[in-house]
N, C-alpha and C positions, 0 to 999 in steps of 0.2 A: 449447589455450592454451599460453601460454610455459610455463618456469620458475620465474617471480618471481609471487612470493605474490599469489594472486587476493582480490579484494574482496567482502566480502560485504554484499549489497547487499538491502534490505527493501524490498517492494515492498507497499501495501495498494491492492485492487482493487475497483470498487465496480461493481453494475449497479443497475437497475431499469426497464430499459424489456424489453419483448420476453424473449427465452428467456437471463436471468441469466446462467447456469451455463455456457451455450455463449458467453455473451459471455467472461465470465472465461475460460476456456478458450483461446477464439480469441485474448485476447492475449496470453494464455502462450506459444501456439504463434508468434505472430508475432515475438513478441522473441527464439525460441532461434531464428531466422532467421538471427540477425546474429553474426556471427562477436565471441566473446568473451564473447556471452553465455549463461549454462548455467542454466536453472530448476534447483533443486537439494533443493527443499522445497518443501511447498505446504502449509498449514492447511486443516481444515475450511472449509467455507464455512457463512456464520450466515447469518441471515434478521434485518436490524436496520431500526429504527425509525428514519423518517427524521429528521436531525436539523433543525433550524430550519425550512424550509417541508413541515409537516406532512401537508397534501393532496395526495398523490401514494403512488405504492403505496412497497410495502417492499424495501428494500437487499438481494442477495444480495452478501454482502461475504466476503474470503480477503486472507492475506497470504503471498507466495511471497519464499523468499528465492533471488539469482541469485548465482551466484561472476561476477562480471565480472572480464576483463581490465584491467589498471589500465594496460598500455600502449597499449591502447584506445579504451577511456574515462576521460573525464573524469565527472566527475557531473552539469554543464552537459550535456555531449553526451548521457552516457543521459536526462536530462529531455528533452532536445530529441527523445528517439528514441522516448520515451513516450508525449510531446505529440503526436507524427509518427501511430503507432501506434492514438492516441484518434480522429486526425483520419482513419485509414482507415475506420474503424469507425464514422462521423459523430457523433461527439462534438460537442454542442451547447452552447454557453458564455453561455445568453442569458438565465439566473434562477440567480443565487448557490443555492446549495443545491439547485440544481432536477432535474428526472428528468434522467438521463443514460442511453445505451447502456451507455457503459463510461467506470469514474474511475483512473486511475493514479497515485498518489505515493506518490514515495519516501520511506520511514521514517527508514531507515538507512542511508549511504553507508559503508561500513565504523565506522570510529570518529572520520570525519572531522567536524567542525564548519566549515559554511559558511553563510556568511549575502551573497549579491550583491547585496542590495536587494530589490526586487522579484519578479526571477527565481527564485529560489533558496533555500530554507536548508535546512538538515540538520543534525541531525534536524527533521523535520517540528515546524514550533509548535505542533502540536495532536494531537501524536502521545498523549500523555502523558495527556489528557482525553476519549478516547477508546476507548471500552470494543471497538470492531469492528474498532478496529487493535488493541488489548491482547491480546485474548481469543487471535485468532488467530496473534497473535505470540507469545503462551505456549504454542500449541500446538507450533509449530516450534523455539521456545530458551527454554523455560521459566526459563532461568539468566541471561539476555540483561541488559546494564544498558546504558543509555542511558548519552552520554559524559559528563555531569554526575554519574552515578555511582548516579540511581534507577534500580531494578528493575522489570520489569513488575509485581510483585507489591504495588512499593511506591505506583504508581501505581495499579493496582487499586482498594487502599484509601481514595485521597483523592479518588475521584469518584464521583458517585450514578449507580446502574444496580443491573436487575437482568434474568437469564435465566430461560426456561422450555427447556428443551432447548437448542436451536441458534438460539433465538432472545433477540435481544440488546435491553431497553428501556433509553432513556436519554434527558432532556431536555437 
């Protein structure tokens, strides 16, 4: 990487079809591929409870954070390189909430706020209510605030769940 201050970038991963863990994995591996970007942290991985369509097996979910090159990327270009990444992996988009191989989005673009309409925003709108991005994002920056200025921990508080080990329950 250059010089100039790298990005750091949240990334929450999500599987539940076939061998989980090797999924998360394999797309770790395939994005330090790309020139600029560095996995640089990775959280535990939970065992979470599907959210909204309930018939289907259980999430092995992680959030890795990446230093990206900011001369690079853009935050569009890494989404387009995630989307690229899910689509190696046959990432299937045909039941909102539905089993997947492999889920990838972005939490955190640095400290940027973006919002393109439809494509895009950052932080993630659902980051916040979110106990399987939370969990695993205290793992990695326990001190981390969103750029509105809540905490993980403040976030914690204002949403119902609860754990058994590594495993994450929440409606």
């Amino acid at each position: 990487m250059t010089d100039i201050p790298i990005i750091k970038v949240y990334v929450s991963l999500g599987s539940n079809i076939g061998d989980t863990e090797d999924h998360l994995n394999q797309a770790v591996a395939r994005l330090e591929k790309y020139e600029g970007i560095e996995p640089e942290k990775w959280s535990e991985t939970y065992q979470t409870e599907p959210q909204g369509l309930k018939d289907q097996p259980w999430f092995t979910n992680q959030v890795v954070r990446f230093d990206v090159d900011p001369e690079l990327w853009s935050a569009e270009g890494f989404l387009s390189t995630l989307q690229a990444v899910e689509g190696q992996m046959d990432r299937v988009r045909d039941v909102k909430n539905g089993p997947r191989t492999i889920d990838l989005d972005i939490i955190l673009f640095g400290d940027r706020v973006i919002d393109s309409g439809s494509y895009l925003t950052v932080p993630h709108p659902r980051a916040q209510e979110r106990a399987f991005v939370l969990l695993p994002l205290a793992d990695i920056e326990p001190e981390l605030a969103f750029p509105d200025g809540t905490t993980i921990s403040d976030a914690l508080q204002k949403i119902d769940y609860r754990t058994e080990g590594k495993k994450i329950y929440q409606d």
